[in-house]
N, CA, C and O atoms as a CHARMM CRD file, in Angstrom:
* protein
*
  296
    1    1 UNK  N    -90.89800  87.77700 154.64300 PROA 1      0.00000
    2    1 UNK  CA   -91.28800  87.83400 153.24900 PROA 1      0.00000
    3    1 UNK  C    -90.08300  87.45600 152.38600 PROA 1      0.00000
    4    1 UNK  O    -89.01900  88.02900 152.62200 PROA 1      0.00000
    5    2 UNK  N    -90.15800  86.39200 151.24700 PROA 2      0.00000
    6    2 UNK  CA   -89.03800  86.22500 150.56900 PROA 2      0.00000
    7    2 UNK  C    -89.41600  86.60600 149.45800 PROA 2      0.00000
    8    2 UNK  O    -90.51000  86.36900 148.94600 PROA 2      0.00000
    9    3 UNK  N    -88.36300  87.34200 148.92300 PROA 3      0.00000
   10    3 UNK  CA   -88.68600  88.46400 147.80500 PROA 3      0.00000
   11    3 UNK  C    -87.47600  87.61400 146.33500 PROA 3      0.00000
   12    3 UNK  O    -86.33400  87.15700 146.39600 PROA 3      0.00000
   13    4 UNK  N    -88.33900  87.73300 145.33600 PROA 4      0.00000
   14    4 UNK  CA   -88.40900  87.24000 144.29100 PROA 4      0.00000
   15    4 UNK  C    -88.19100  87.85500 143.22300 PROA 4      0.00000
   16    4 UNK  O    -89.25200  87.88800 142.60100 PROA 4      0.00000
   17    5 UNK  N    -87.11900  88.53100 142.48500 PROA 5      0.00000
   18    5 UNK  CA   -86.79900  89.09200 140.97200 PROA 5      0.00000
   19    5 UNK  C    -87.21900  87.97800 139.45300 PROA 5      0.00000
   20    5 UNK  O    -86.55400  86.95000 139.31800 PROA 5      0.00000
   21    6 UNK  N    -87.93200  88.19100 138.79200 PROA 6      0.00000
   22    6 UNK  CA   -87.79300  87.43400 137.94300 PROA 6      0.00000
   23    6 UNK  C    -87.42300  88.35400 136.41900 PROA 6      0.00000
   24    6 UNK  O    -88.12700  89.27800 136.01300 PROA 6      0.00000
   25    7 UNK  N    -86.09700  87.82300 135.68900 PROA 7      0.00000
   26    7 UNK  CA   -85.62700  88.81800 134.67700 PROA 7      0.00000
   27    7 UNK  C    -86.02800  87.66700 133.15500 PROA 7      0.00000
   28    7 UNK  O    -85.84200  86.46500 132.96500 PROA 7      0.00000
   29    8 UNK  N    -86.61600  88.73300 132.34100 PROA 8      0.00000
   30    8 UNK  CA   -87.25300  87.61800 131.19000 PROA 8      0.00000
   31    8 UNK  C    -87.12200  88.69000 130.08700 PROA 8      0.00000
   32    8 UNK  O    -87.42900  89.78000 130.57000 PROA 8      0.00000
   33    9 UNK  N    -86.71200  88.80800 128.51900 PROA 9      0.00000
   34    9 UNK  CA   -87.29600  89.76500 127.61800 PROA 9      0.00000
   35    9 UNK  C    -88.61300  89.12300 126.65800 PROA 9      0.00000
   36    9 UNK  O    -88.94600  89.58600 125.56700 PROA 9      0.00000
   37   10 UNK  N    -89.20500  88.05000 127.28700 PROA 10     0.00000
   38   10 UNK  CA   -90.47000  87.48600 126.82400 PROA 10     0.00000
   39   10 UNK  C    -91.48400  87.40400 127.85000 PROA 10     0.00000
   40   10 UNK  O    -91.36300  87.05000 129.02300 PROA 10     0.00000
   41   11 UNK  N    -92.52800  87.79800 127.19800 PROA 11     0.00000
   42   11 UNK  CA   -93.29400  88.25800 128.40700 PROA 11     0.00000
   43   11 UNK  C    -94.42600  86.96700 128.65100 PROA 11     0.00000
   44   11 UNK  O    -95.39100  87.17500 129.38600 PROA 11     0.00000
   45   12 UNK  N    -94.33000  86.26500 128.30400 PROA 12     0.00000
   46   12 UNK  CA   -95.24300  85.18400 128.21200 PROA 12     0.00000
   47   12 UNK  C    -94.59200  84.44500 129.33100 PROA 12     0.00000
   48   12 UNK  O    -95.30200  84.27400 130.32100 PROA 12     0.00000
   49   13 UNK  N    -93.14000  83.88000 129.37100 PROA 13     0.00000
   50   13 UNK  CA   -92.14000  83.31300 129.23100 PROA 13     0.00000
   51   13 UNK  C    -91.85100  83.84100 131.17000 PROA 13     0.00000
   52   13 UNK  O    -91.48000  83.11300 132.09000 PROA 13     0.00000
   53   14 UNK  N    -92.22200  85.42100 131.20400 PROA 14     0.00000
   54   14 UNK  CA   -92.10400  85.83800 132.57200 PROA 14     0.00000
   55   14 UNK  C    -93.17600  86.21400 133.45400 PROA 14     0.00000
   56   14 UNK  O    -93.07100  86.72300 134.57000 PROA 14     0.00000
   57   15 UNK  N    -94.25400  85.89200 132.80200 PROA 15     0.00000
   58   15 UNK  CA   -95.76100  85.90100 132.91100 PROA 15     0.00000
   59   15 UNK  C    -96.02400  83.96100 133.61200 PROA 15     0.00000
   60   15 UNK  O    -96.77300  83.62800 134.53100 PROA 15     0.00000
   61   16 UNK  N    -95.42800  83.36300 133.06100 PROA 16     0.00000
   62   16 UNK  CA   -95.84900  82.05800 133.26400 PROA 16     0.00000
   63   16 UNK  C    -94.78300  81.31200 134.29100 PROA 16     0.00000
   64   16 UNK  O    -95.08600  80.15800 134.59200 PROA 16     0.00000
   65   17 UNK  N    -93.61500  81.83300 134.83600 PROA 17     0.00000
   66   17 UNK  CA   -92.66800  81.60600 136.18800 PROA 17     0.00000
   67   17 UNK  C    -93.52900  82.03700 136.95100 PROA 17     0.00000
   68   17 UNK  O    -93.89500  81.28900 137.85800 PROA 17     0.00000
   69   18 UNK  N    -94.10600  83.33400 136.83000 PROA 18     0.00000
   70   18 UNK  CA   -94.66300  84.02500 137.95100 PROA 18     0.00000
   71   18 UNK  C    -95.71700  83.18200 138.30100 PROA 18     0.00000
   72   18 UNK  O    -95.69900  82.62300 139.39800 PROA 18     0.00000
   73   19 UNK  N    -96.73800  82.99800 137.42600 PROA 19     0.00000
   74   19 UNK  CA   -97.59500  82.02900 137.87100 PROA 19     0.00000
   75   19 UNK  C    -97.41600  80.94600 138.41400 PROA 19     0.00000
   76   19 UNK  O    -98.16300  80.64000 139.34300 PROA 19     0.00000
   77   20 UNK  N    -96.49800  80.15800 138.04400 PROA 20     0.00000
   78   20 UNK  CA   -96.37500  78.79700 138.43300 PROA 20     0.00000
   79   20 UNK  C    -95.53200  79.17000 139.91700 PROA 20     0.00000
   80   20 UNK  O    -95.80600  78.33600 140.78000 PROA 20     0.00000
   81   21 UNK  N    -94.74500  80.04600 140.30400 PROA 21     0.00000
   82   21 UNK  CA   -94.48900  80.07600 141.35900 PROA 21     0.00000
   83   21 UNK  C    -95.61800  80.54500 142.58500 PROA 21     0.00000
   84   21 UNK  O    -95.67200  80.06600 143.71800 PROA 21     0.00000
   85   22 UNK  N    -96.64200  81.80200 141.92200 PROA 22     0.00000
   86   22 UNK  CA   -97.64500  81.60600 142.96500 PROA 22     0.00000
   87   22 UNK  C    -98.89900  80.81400 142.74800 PROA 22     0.00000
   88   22 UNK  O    -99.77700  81.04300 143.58000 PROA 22     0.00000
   89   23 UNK  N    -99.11400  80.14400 142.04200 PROA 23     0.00000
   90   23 UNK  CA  -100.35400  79.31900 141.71500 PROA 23     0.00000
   91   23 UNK  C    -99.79400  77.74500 142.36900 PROA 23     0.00000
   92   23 UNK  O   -100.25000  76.99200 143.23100 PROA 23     0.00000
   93   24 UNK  N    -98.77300  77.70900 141.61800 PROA 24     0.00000
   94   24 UNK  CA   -98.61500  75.55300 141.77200 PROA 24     0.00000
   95   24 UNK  C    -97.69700  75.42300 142.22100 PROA 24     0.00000
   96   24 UNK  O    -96.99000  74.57000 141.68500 PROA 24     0.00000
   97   25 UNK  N    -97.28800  75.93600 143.08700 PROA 25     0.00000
   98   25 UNK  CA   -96.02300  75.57000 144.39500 PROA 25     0.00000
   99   25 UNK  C    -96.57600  75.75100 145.67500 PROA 25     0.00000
  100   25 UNK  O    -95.99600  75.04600 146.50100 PROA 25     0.00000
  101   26 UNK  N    -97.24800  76.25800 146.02400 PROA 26     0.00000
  102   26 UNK  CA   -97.96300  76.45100 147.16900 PROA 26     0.00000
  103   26 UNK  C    -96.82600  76.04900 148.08200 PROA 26     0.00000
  104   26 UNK  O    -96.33100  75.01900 148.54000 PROA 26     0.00000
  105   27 UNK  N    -96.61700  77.63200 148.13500 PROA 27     0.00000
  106   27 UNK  CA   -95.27300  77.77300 149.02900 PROA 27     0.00000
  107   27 UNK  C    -95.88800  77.84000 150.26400 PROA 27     0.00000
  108   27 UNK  O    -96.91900  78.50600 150.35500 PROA 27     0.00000
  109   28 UNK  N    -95.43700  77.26400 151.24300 PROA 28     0.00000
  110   28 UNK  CA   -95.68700  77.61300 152.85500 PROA 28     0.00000
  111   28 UNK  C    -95.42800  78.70000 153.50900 PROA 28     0.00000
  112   28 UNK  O    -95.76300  78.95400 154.66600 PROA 28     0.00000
  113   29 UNK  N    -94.64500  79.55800 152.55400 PROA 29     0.00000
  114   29 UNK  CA   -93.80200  81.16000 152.95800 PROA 29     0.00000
  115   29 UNK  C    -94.70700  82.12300 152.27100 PROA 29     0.00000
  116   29 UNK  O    -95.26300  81.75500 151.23600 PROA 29     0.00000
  117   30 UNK  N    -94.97300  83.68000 152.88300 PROA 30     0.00000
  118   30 UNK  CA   -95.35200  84.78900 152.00100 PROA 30     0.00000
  119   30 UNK  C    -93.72400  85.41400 150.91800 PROA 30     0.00000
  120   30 UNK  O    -92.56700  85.74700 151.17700 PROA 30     0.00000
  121   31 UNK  N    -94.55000  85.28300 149.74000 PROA 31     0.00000
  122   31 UNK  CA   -93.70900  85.73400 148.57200 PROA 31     0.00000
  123   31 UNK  C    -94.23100  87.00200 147.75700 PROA 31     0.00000
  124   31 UNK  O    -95.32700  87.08300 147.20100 PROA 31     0.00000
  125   32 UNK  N    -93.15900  88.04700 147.79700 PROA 32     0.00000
  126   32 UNK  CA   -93.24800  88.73300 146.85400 PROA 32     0.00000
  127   32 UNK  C    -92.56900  89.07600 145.76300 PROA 32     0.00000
  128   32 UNK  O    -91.36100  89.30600 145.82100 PROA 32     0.00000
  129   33 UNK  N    -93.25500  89.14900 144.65200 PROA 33     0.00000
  130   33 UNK  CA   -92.51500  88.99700 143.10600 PROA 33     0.00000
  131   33 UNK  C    -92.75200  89.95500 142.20700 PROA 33     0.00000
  132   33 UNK  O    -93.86300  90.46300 142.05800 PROA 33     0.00000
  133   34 UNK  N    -91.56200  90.31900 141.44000 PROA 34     0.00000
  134   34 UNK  CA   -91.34700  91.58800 140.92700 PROA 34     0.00000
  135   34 UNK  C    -90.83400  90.70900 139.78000 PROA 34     0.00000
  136   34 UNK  O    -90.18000  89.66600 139.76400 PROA 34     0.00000
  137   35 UNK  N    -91.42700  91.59600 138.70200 PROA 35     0.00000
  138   35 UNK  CA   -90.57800  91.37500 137.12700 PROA 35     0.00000
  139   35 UNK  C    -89.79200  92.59000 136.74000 PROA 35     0.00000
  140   35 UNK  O    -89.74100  93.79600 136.98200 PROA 35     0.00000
  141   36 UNK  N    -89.11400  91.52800 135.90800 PROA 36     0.00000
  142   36 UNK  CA   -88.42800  92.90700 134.86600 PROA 36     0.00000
  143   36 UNK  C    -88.26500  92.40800 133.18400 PROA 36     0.00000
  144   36 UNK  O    -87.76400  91.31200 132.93500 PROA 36     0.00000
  145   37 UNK  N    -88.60100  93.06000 132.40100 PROA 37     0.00000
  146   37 UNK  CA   -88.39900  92.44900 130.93100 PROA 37     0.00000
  147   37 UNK  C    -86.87400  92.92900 130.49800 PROA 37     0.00000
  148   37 UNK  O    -86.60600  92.74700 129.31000 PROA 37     0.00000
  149   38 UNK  N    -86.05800  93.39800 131.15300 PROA 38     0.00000
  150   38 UNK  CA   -84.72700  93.30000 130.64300 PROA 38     0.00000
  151   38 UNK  C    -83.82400  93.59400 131.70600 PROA 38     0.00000
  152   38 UNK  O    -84.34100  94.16600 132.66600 PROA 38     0.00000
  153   39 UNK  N    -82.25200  93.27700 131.79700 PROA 39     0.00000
  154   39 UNK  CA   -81.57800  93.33800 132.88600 PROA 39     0.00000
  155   39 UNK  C    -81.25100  94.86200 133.42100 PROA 39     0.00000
  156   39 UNK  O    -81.07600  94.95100 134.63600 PROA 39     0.00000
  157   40 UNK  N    -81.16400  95.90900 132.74800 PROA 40     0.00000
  158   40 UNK  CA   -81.23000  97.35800 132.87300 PROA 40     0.00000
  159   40 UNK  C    -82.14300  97.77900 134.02800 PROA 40     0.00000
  160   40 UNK  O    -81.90500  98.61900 134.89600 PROA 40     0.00000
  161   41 UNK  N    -83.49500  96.84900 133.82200 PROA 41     0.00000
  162   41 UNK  CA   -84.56800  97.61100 134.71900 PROA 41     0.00000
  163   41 UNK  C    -84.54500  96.80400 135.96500 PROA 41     0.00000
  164   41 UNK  O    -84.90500  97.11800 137.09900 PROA 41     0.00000
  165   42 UNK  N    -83.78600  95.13000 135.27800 PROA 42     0.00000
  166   42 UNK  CA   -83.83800  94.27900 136.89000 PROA 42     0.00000
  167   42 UNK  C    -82.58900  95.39200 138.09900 PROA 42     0.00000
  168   42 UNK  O    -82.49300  95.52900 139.31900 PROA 42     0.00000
  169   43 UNK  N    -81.97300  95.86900 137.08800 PROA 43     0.00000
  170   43 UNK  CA   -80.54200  96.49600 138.20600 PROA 43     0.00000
  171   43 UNK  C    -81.51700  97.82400 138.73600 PROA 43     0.00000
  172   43 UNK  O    -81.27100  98.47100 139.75300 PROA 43     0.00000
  173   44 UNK  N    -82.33200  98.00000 138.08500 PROA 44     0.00000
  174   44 UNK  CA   -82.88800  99.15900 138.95700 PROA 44     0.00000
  175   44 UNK  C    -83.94400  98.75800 140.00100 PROA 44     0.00000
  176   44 UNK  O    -84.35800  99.68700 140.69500 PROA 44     0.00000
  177   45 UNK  N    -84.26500  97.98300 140.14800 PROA 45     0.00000
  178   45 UNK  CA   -85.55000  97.16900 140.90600 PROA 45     0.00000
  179   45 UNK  C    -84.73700  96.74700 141.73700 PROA 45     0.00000
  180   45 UNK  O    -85.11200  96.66500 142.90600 PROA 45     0.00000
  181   46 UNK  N    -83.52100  96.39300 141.41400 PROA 46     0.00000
  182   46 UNK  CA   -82.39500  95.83800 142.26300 PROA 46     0.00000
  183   46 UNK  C    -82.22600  96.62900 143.40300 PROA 46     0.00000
  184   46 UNK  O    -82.25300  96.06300 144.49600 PROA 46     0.00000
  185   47 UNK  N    -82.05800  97.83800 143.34300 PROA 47     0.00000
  186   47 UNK  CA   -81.55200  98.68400 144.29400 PROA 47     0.00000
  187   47 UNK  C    -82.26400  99.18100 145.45800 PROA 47     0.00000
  188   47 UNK  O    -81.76600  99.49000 146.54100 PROA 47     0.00000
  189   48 UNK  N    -84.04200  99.24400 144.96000 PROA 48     0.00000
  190   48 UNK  CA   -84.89700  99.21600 146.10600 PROA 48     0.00000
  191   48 UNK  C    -85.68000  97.63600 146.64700 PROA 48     0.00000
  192   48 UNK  O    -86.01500  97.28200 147.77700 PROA 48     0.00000
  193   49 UNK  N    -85.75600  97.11700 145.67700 PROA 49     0.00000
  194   49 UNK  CA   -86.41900  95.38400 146.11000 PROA 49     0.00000
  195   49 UNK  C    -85.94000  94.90600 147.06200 PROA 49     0.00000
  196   49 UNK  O    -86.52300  94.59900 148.10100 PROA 49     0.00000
  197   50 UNK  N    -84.16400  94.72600 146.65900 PROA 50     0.00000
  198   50 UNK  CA   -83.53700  93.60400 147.33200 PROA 50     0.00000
  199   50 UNK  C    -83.79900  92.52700 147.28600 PROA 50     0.00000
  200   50 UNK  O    -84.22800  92.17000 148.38300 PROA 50     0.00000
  201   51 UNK  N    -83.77400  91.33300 146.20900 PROA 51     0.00000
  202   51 UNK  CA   -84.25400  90.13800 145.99400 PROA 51     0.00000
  203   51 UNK  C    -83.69400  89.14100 147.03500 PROA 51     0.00000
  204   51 UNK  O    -82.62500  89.36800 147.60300 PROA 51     0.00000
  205   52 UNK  N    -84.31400  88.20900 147.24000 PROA 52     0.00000
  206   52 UNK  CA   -83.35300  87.29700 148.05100 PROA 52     0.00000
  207   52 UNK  C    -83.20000  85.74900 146.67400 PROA 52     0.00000
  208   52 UNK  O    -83.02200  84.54900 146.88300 PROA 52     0.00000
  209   53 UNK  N    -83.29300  86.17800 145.93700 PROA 53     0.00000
  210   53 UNK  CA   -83.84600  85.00100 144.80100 PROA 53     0.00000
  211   53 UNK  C    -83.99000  85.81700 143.45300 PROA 53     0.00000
  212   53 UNK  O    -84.97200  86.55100 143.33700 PROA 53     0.00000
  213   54 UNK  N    -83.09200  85.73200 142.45400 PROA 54     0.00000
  214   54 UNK  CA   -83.09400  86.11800 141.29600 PROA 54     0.00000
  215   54 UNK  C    -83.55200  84.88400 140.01600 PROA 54     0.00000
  216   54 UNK  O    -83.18900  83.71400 140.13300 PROA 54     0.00000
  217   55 UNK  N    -84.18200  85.25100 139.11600 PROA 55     0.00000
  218   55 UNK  CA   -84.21300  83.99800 138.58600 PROA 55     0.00000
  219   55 UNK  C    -84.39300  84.60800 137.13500 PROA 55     0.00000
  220   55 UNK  O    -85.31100  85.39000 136.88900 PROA 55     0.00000
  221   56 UNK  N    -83.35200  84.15700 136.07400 PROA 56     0.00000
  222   56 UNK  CA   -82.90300  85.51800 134.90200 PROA 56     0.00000
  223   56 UNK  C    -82.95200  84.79000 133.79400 PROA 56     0.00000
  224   56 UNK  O    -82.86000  83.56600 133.88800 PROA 56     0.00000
  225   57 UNK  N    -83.08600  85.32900 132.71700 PROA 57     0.00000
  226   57 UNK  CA   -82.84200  84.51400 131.35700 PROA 57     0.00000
  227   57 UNK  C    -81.56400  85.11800 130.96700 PROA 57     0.00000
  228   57 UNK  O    -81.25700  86.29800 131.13700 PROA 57     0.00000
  229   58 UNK  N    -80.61800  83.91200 130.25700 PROA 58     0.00000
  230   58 UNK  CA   -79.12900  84.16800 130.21200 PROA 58     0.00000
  231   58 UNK  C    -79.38800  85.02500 128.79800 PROA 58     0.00000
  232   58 UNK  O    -79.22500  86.22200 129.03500 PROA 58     0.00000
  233   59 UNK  N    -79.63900  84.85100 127.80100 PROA 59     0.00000
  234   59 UNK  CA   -79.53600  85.46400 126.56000 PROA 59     0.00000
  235   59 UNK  C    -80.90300  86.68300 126.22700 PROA 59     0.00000
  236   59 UNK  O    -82.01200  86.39400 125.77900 PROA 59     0.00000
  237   60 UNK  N    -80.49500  87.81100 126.53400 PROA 60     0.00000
  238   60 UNK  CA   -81.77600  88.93900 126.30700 PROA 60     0.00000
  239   60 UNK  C    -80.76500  90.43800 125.79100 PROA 60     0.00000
  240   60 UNK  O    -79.70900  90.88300 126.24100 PROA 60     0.00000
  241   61 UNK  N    -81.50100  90.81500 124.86900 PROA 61     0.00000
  242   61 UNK  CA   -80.89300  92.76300 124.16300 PROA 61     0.00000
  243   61 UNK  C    -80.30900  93.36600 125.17600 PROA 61     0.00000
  244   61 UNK  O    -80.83400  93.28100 126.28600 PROA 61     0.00000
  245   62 UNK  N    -79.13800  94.07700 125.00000 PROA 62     0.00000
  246   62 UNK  CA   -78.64500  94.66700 125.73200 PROA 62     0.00000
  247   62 UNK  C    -77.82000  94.22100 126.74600 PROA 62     0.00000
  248   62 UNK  O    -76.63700  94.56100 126.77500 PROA 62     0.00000
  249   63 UNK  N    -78.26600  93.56100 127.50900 PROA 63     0.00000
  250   63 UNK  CA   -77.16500  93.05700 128.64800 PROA 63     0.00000
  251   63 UNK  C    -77.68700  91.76800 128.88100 PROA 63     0.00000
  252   63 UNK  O    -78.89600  91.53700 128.88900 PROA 63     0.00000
  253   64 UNK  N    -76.59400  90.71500 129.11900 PROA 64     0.00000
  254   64 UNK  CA   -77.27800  89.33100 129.04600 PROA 64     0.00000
  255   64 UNK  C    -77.05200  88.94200 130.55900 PROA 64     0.00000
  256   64 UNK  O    -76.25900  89.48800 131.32600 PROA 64     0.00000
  257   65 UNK  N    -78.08000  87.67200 130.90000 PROA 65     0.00000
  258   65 UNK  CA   -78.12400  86.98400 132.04900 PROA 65     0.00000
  259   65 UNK  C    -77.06100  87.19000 132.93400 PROA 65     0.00000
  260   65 UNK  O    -77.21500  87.68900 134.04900 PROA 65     0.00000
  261   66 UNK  N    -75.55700  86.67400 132.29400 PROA 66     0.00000
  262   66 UNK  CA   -74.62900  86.26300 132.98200 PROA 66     0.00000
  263   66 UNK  C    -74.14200  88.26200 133.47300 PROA 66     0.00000
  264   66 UNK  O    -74.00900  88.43000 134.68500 PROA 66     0.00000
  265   67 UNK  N    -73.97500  89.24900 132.78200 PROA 67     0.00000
  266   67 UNK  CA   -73.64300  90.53400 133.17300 PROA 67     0.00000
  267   67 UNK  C    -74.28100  90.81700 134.12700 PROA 67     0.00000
  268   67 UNK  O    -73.76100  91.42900 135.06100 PROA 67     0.00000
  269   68 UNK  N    -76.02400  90.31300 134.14000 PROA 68     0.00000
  270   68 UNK  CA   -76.76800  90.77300 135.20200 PROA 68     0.00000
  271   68 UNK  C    -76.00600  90.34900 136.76200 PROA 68     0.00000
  272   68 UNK  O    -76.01100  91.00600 137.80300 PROA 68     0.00000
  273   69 UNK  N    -75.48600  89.24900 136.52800 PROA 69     0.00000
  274   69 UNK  CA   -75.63000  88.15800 137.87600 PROA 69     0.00000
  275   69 UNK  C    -74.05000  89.25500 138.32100 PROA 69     0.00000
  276   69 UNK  O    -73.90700  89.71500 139.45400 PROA 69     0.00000
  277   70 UNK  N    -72.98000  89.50400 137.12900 PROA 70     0.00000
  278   70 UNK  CA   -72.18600  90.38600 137.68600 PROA 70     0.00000
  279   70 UNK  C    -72.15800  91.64800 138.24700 PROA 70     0.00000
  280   70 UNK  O    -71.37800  92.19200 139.02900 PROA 70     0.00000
  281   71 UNK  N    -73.05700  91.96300 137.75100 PROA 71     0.00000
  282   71 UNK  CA   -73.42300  93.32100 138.17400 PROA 71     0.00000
  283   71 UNK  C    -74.19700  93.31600 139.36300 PROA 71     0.00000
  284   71 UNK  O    -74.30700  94.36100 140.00500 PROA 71     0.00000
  285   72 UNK  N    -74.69700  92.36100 139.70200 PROA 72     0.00000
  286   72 UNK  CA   -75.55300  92.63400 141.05900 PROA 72     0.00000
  287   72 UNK  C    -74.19400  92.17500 141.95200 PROA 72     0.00000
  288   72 UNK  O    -73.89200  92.97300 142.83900 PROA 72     0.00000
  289   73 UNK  N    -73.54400  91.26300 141.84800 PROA 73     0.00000
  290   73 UNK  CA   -72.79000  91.19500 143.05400 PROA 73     0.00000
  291   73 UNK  C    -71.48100  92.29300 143.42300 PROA 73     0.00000
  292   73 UNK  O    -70.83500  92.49000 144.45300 PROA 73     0.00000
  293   74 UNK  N    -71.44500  92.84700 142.14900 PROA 74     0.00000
  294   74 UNK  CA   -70.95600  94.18500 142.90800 PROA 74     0.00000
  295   74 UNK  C    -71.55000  94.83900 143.55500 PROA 74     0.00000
  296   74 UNK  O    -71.03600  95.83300 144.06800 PROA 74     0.00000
């Protein structure tokens, strides 16, 4: 299973990755995909998910894209 984070504070915006990744890619792999509308809750999803694939919006309230990507690799 390849597991999938997607971090968005627009929900349309993280509503419509999700789709297009399971609707019109027709991946050959089983995927599972988890949202988060801000990086606070992606670091907590973080800790039991385990993404193998993050895919983040750089500019969002509170903590932006690029902090997220630091904070997970600690």
């Amino acid at each position: 299973m390849f597991r999938i984070l997607i971090v968005d504070d627009e929900r349309i915006i993280l509503n419509g990755i999700r789709m297009i990744i399971e609707e019109e890619l027709n991946l050959s792999f089983p995927t599972e995909i988890v949202t988060a509308s801000n990086a606070p809750r992606a670091l907590e999803l973080f800790e039991y998910f385990h993404p193998d694939l993050i895919l983040t919006d750089i500019r969002m309230p509170v903590m932006d894209g690029f902090d997220l990507i630091s904070r997970v690799r600690e």
